[in-house]
C-alpha positions as CSV (number, residue, x, y, z in Angstrom):
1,X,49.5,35.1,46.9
2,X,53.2,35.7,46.6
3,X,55.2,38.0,48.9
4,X,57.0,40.6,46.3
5,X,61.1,40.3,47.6
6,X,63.0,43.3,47.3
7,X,65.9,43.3,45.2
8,X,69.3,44.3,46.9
9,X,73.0,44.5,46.1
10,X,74.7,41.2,45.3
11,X,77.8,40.4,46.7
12,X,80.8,41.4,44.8
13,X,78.5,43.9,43.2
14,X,78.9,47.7,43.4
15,X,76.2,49.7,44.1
16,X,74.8,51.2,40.9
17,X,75.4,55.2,40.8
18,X,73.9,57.8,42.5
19,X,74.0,61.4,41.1
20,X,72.5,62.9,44.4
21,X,74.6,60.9,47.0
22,X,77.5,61.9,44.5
23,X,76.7,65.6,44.8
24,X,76.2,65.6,48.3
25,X,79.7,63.9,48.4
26,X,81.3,66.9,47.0
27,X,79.3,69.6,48.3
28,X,80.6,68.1,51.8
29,X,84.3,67.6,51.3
30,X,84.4,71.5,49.6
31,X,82.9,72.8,53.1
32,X,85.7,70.1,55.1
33,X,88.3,72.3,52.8
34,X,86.5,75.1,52.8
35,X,86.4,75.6,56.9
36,X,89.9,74.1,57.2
37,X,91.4,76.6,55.2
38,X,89.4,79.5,57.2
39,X,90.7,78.0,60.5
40,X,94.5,77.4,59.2
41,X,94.5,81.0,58.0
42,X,93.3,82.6,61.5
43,X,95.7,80.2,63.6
44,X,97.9,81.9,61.5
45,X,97.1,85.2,61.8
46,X,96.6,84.9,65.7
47,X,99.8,82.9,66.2
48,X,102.1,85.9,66.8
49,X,99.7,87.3,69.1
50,X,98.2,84.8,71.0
51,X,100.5,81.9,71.0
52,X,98.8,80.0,73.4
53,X,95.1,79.9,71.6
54,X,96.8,79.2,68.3
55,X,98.6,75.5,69.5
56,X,94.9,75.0,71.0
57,X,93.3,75.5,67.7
58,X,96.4,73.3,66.2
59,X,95.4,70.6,68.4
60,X,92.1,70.5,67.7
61,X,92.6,70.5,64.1
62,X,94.8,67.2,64.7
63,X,92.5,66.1,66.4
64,X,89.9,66.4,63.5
65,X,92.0,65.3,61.1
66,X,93.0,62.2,63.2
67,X,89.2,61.4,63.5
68,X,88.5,61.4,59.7
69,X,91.7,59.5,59.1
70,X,89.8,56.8,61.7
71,X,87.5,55.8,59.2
72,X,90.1,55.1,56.5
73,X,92.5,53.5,58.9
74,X,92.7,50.9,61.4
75,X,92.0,51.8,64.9
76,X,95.5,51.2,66.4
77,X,97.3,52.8,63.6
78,X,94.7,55.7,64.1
79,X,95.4,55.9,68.2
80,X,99.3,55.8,67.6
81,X,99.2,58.9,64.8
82,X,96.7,60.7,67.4
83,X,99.3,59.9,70.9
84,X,101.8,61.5,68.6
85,X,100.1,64.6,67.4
86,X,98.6,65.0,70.8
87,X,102.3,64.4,72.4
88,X,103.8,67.1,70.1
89,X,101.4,70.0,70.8
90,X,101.9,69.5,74.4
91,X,105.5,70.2,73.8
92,X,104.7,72.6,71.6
93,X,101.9,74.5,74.6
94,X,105.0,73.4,76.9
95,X,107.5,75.6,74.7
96,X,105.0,78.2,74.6
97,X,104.3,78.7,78.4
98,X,107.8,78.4,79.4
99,X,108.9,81.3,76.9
100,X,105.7,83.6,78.2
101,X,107.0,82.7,82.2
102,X,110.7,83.6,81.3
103,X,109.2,86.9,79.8
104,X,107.4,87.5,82.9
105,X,110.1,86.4,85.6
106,X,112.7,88.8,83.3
107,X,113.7,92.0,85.4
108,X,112.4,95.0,84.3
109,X,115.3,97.4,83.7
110,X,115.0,100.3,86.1
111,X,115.7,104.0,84.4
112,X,118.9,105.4,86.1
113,X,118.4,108.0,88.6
114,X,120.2,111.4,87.3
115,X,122.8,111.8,89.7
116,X,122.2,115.2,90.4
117,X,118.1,113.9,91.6
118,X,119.8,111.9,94.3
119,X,119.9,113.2,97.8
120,X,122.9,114.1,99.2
121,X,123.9,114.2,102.3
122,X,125.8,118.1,102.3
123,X,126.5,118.0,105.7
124,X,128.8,114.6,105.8
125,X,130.9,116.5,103.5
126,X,134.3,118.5,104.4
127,X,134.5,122.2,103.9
128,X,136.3,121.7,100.9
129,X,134.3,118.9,98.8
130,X,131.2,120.8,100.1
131,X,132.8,123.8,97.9
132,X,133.0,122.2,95.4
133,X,129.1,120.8,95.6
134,X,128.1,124.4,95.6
135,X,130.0,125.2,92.6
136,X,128.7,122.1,90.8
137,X,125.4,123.0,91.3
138,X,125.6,126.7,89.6
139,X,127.2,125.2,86.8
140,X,124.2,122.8,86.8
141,X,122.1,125.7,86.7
142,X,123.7,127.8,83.8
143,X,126.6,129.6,85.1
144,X,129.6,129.6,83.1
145,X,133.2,130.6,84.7
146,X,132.6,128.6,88.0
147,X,135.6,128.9,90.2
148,X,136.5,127.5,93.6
149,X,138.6,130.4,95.7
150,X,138.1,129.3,98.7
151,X,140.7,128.8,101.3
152,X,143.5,130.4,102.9
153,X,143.5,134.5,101.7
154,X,140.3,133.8,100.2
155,X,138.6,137.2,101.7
156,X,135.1,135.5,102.1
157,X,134.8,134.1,98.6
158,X,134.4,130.2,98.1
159,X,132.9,130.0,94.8
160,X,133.1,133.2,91.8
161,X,130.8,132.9,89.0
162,X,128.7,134.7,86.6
163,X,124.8,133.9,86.0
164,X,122.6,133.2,83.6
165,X,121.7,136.8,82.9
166,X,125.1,138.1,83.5
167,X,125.5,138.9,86.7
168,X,128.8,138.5,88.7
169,X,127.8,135.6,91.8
170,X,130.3,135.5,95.2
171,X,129.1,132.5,97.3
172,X,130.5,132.1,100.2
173,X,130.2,127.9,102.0
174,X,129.5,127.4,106.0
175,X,129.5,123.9,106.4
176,X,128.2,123.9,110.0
177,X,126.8,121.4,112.4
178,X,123.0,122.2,113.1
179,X,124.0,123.6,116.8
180,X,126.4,126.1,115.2
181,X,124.5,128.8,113.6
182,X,125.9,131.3,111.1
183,X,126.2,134.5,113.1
184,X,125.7,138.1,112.0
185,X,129.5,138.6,112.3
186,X,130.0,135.6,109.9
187,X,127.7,138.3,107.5
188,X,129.0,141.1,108.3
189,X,132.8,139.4,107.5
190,X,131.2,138.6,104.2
191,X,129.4,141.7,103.2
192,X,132.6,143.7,103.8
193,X,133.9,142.4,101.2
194,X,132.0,140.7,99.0
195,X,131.4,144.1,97.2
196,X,134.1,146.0,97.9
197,X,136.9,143.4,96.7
198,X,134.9,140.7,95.2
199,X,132.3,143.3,93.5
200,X,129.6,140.9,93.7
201,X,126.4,141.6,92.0
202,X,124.7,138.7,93.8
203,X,126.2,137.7,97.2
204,X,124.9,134.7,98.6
205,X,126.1,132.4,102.0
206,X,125.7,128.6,101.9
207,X,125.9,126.5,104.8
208,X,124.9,123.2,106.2
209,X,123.1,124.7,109.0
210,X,121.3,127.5,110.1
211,X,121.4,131.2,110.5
212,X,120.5,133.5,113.5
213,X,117.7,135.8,113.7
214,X,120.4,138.8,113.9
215,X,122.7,137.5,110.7
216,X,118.8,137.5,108.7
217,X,118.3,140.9,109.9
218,X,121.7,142.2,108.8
219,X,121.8,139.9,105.5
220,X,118.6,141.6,104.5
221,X,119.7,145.2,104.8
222,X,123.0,144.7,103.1
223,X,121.1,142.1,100.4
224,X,122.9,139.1,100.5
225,X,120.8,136.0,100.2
226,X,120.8,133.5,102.7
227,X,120.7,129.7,102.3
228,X,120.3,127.2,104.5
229,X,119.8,123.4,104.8
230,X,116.1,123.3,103.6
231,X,116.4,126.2,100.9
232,X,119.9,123.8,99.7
233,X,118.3,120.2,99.6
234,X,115.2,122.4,97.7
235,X,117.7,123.7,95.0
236,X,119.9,120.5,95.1
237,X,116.6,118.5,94.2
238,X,115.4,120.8,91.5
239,X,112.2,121.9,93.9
240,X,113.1,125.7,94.6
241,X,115.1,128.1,92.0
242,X,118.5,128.9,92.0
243,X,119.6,131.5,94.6
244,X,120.7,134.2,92.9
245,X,116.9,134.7,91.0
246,X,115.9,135.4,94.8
247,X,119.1,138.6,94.7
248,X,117.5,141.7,92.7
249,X,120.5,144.1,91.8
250,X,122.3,144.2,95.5
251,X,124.2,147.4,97.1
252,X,126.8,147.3,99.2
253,X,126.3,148.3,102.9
254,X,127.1,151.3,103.8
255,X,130.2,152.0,106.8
């Protein structure tokens, strides 16, 4: 009884053609395009954002592509095209992080402080640039025709100026230690003529320091408005109002 052989390919022969295998062919290499286009297009699209992620999925895309080349190509000229596409995304990743560090390491710019926010240090001054603080803080504030008087003859006025709402302002600057107190006969200097030659509306003293108990007392009757340190580094900073809102419509004292 004979063994039946099976037939198979002769050498030199090509194998006779296959309509399924065919098929199958194509159906796979559209999918291959298919998918590389889908992952070239969202490489893309995430490149700007995330440029780290996107060299990973270029390198992994070489790498695919230098796998499928290894079937069609020797394996040394396959290694040498992968080295180099491996070697060239690392300088790309390289690139990359160095560009995202120099961002980070960049100084932040710092908004400038308005000069007027600063502290300042009113009692370093002189009497005369400490004048000229005051005035620069009621034209801060709103008042127009600020003038520095003060000085020899001035009759108690350092600083003339009109509010906001109109009102006629005499200041008058102390620029005292903290162990010399403005006195009631600093005020009572000032309130005799603040009104009478100066015709304030709204007298108010400045100074460095402090007042006594009996300069309060006689600055409340004759309404004049009293300012010291702390009520100056409050309206200096922008956390209390200007003076002159605290002085209602003022008479002068009588005698």
């Amino acid at each position: 009884m004979g063994i039946p052989m099976r037939r198979g390919v002769r050498e030199g022969h090509r194998p006779e053609f296959d309509v399924r295998r065919t098929a199958f062919g194509f159906v796979l290499l559209a999918l291959l395009v298919c998918g590389a286009g889908l992952a070239a297009r969202a490489v893309l699209e995430s490149a700007g954002r995330h440029p780290a992620i996107a060299v990973a999925s270029v390198v992994v895309l070489v790498a695919g592509a230098v796998a499928l080349l290894r079937r069609r190509r020797s394996r040394r000229a396959a290694a040498r095209a992968a080295a180099a596409a491996v070697e060239t995304a690392y300088e790309v990743v390289d690139a990359a992080l160095e560009e995202v560090s120099a961002a980070e390491a960049a100084p932040v710019p710092v908004a400038a402080v308005p000069e007027q926010a600063r502290p300042v240090d009113y009692a370093a001054m002189d009497p005369y640039d400490f004048e000229e603080a005051v005035a620069g803080l009621c034209r801060r504030d709103g008042c127009p025709d600020v003038e520095v008087v003060g000085g020899a003859g001035d009759l108690g006025a350092d600083v003339l100026a009109t509010t906001p709402d109109g009102r006629r302002l005499v200041v008058q600057c102390k620029r005292y230690t903290s162990d010399n107190k403005v006195g009631s006969q600093d005020l009572q200097r000032f309130g005799g003529t603040c009104y009478a030659v100066h015709e304030a509306e709204v007298a108010v003293v400045v100074t460095t320091g402090e007042f006594t108990e009996p300069a309060l007392d006689y600055a409340e009757q004759c309404g004049i408005v009293c300012v010291g340190l702390d009520e100056l580094t409050a309206w200096s900073e922008g956390a209390a109002a200007p003076p002159w809102y605290a002085g209602a419509a003022v008479q002068p004292a009588e005698g």
